[in-house]
N, CA, C and O atoms as a printed pandas DataFrame, in Angstrom:
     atom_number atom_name residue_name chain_id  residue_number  x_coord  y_coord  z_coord
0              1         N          UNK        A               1   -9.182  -13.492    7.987
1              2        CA          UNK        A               1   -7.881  -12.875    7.900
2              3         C          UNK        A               1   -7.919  -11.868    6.756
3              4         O          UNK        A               1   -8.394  -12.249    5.686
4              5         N          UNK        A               2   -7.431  -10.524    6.883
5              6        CA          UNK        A               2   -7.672   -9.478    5.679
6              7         C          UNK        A               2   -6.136   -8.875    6.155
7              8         O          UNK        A               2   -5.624   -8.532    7.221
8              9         N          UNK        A               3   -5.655   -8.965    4.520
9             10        CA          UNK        A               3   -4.198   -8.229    4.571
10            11         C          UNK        A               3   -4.816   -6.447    3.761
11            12         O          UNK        A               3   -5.540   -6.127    2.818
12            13         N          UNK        A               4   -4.211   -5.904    4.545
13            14        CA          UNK        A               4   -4.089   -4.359    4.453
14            15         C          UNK        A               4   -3.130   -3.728    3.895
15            16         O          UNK        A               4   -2.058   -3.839    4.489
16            17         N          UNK        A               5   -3.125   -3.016    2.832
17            18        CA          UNK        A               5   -2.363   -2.049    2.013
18            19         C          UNK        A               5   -2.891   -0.653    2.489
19            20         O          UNK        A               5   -4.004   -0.167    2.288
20            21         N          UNK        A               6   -1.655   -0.041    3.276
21            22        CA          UNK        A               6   -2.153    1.292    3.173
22            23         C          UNK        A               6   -0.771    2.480    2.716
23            24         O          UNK        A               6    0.350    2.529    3.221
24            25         N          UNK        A               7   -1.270    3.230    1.751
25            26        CA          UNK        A               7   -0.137    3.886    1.319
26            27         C          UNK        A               7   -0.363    5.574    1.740
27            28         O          UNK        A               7   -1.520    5.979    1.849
28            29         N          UNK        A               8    0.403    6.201    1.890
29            30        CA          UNK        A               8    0.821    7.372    2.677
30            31         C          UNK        A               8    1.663    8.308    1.913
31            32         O          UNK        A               8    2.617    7.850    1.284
32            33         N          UNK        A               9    1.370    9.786    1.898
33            34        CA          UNK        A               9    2.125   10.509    1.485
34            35         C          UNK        A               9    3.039   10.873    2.864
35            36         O          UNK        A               9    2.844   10.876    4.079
36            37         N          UNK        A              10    4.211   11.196    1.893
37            38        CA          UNK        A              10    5.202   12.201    3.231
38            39         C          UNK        A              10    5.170   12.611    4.106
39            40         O          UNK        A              10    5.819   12.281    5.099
40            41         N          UNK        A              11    3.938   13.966    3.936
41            42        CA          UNK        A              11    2.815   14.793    4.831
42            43         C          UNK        A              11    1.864   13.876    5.820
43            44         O          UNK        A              11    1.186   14.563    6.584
44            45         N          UNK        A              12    1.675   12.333    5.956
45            46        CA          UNK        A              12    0.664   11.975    6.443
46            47         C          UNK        A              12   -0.669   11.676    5.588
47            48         O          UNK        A              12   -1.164   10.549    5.612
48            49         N          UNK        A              13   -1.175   12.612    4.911
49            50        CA          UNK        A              13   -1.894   12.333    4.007
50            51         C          UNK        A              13   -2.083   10.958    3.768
51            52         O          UNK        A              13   -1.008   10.362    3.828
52            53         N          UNK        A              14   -3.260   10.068    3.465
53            54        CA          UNK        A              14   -3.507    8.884    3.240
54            55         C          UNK        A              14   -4.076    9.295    1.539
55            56         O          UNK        A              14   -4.811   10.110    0.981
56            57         N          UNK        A              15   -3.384    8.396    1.280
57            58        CA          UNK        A              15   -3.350    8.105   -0.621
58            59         C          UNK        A              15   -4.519    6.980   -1.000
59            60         O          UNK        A              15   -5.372    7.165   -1.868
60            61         N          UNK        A              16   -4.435    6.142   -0.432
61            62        CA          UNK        A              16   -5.143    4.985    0.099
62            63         C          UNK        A              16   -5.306    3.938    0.801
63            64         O          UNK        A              16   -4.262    3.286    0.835
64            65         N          UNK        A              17   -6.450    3.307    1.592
65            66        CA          UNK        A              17   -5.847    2.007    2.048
66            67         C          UNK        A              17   -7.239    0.941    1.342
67            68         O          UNK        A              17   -8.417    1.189    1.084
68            69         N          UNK        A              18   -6.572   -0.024    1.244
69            70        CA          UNK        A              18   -6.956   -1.068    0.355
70            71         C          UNK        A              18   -6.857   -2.274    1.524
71            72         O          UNK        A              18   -6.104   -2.419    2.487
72            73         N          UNK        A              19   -8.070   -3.142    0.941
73            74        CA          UNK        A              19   -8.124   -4.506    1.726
74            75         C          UNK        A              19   -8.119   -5.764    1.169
75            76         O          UNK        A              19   -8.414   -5.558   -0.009
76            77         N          UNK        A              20   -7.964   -6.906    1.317
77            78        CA          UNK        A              20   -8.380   -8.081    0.432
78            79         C          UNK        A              20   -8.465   -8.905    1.396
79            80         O          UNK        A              20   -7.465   -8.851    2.112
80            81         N          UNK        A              21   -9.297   -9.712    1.753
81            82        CA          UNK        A              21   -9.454  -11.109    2.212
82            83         C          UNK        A              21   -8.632  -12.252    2.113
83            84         O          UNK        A              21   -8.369  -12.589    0.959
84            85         N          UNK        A              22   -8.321  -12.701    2.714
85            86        CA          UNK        A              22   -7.318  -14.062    2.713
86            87         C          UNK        A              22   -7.865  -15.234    3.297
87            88         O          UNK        A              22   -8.282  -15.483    4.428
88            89         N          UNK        A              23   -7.772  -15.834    2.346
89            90        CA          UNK        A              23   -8.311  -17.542    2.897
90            91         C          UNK        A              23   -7.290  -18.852    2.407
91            92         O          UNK        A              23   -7.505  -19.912    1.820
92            93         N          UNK        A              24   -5.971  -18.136    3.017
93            94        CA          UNK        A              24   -4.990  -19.311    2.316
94            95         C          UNK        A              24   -5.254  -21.119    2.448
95            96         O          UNK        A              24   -5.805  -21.437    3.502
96            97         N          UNK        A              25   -4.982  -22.054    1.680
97            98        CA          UNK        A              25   -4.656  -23.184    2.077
98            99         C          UNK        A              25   -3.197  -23.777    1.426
99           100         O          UNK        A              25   -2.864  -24.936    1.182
100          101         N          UNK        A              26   -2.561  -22.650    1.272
101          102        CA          UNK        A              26   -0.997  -22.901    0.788
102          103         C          UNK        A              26   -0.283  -21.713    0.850
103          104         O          UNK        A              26   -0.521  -20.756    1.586
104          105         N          UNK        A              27    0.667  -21.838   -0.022
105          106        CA          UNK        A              27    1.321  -20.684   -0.454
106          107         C          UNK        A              27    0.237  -19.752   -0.893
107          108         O          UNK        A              27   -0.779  -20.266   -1.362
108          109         N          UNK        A              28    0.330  -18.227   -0.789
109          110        CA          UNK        A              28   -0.580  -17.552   -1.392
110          111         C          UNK        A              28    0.708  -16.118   -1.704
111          112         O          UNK        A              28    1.710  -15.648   -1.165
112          113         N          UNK        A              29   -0.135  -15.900   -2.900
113          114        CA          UNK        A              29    0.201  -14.511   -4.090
114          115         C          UNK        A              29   -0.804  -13.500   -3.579
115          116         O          UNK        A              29   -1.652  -14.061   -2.885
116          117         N          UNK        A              30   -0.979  -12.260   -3.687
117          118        CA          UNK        A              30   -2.017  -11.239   -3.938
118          119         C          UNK        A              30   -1.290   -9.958   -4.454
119          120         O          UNK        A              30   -0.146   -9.712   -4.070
120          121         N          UNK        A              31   -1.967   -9.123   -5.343
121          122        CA          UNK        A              31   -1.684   -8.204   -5.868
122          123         C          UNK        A              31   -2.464   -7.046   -5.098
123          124         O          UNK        A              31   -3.332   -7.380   -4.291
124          125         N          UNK        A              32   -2.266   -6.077   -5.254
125          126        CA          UNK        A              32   -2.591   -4.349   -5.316
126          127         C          UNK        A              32   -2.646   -3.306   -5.806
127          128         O          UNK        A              32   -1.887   -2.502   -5.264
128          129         N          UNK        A              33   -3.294   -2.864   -6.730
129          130        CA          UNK        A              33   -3.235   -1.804   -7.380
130          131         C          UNK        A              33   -3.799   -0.466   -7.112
131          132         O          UNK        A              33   -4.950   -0.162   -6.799
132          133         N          UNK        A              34   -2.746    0.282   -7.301
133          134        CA          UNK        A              34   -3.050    1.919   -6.836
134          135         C          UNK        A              34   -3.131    2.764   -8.133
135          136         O          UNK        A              34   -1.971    2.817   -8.541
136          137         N          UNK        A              35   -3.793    3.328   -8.828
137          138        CA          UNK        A              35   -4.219    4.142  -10.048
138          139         C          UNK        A              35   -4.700    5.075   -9.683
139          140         O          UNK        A              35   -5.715    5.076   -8.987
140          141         N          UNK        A              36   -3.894    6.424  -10.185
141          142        CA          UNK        A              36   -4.845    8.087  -10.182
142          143         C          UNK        A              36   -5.131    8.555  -11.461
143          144         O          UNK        A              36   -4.624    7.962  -12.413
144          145         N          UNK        A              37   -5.697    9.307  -11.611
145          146        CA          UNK        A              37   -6.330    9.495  -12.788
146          147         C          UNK        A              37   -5.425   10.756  -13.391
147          148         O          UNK        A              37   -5.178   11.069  -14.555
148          149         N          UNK        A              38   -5.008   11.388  -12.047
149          150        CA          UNK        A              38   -3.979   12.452  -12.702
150          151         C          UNK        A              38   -2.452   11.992  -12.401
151          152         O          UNK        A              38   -2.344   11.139  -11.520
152          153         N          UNK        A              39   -1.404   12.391  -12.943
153          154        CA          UNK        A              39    0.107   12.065  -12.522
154          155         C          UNK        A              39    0.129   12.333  -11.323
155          156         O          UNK        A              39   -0.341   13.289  -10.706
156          157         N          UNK        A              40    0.815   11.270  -10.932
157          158        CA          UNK        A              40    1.033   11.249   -8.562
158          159         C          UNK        A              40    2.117   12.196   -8.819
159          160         O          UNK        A              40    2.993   12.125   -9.681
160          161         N          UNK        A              41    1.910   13.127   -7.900
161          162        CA          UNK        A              41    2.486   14.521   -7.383
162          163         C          UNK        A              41    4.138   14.119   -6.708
163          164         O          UNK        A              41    4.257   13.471   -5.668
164          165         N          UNK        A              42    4.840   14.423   -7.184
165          166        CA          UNK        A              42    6.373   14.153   -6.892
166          167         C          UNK        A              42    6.732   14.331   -5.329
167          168         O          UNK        A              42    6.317   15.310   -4.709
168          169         N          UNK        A              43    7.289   13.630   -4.904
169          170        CA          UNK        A              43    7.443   13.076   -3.462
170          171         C          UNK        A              43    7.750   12.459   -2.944
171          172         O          UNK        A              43    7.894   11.568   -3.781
172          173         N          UNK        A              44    8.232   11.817   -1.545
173          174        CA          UNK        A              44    7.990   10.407   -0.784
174          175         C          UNK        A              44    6.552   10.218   -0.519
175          176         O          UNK        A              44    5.571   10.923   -0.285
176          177         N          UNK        A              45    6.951    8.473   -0.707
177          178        CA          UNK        A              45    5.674    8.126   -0.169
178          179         C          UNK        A              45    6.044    6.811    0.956
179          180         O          UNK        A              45    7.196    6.479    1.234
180          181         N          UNK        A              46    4.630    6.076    1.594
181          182        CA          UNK        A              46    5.221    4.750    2.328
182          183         C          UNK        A              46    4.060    4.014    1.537
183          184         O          UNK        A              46    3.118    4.403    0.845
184          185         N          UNK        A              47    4.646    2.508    2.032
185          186        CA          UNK        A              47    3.272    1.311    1.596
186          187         C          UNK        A              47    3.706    0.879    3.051
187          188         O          UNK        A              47    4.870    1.001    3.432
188          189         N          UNK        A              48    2.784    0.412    3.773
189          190        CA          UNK        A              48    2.669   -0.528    4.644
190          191         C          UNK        A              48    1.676   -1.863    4.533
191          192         O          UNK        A              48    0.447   -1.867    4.456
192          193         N          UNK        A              49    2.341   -2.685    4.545
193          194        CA          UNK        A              49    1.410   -3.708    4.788
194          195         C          UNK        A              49    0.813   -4.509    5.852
195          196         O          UNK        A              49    1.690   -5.155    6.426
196          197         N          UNK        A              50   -0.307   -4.699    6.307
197          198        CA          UNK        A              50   -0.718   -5.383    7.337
198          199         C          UNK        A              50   -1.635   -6.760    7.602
199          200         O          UNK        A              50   -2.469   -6.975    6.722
200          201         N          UNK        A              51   -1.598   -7.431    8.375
201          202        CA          UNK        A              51   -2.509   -8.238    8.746
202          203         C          UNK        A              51   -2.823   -8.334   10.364
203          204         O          UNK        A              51   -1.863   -8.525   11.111
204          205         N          UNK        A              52   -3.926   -8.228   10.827
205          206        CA          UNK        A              52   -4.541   -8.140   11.977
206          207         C          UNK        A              52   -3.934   -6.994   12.209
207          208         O          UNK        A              52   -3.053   -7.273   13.022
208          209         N          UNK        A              53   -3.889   -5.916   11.983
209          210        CA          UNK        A              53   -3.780   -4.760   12.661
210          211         C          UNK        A              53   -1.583   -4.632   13.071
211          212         O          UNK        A              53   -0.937   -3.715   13.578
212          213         N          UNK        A              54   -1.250   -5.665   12.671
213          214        CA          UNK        A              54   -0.002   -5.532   12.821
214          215         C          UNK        A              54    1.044   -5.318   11.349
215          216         O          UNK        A              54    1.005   -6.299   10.607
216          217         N          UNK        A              55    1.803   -4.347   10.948
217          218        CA          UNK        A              55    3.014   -4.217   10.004
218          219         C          UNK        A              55    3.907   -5.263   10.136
219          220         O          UNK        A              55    4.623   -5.640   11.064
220          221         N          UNK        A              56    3.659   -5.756    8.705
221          222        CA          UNK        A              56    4.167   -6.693    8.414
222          223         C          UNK        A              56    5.624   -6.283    7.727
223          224         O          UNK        A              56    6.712   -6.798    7.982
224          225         N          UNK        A              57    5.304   -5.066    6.652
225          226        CA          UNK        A              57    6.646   -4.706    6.074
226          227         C          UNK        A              57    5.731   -3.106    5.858
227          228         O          UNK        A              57    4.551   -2.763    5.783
228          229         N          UNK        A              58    7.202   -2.384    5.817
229          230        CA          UNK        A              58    6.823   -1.037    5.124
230          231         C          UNK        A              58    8.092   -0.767    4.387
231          232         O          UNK        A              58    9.251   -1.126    4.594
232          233         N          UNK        A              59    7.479    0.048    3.369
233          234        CA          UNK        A              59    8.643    0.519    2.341
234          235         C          UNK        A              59    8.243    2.145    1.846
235          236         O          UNK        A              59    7.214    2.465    1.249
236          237         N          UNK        A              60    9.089    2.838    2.170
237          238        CA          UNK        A              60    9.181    4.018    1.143
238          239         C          UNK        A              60    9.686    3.847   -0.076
239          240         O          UNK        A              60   10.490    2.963   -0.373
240          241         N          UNK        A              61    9.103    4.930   -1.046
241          242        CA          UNK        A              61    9.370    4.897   -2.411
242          243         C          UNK        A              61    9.406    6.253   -2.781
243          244         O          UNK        A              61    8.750    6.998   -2.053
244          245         N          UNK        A              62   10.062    6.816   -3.819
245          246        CA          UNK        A              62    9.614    8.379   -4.163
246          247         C          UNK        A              62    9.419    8.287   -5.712
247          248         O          UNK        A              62   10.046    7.637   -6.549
248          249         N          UNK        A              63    8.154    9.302   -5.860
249          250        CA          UNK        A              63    8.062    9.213   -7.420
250          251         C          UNK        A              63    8.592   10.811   -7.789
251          252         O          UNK        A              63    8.462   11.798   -7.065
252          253         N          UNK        A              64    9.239   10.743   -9.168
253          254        CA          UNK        A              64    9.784   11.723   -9.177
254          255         C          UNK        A              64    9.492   12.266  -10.949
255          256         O          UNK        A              64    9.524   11.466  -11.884
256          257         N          UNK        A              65    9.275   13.453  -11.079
257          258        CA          UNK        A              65    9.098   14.236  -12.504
258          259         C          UNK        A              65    9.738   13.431  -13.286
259          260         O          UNK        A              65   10.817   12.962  -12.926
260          261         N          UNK        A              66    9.124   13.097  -14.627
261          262        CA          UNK        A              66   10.271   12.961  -15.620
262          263         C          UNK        A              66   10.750   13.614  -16.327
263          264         O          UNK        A              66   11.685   13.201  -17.013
C-alpha cells in the first residue's frame, strides 16, 4: 500500500509528487514535506492525496507575497 502526495500548480505544472509506503497495524500518522530552495512563486496551488491510484482528499491553498 503507498499513499501519494502530489502537489500541482494552477497551470498544471507538477511541483511534486512524493510517495511513502504504508504498512499500517493501527492507527497510522505520516508526514510530507515539500521544500524549494527559492521562495514558491505566488499562486494557487492543489495537494492531492492518494492511495491505490484513487483521491482520497484534495485541497487548494494559495501562497501569497509578503
Amino acid at each position: 500500500l503507498t499513499l501519494v502526495a502530489h502537489w500541482t500548480a494552477a497551470d498544471g505544472t507538477v511541483v511534486a509528487h512524493t510517495e511513502q509506503p504504508l504498512v499500517p497495524t493501527g492507527p497510522t500518522v505520516t508526514t510530507f514535506t515539500l521544500e524549494n530552495s527559492q521562495p514558491w512563486p505566488p499562486g494557487m496551488y492543489q495537494l492531492a492525496v492518494q492511495v491505490g491510484g484513487a483521491t482520497l482528499q484534495s485541497r487548494a491553498f494559495e501562497i501569497v507575497e509578503p
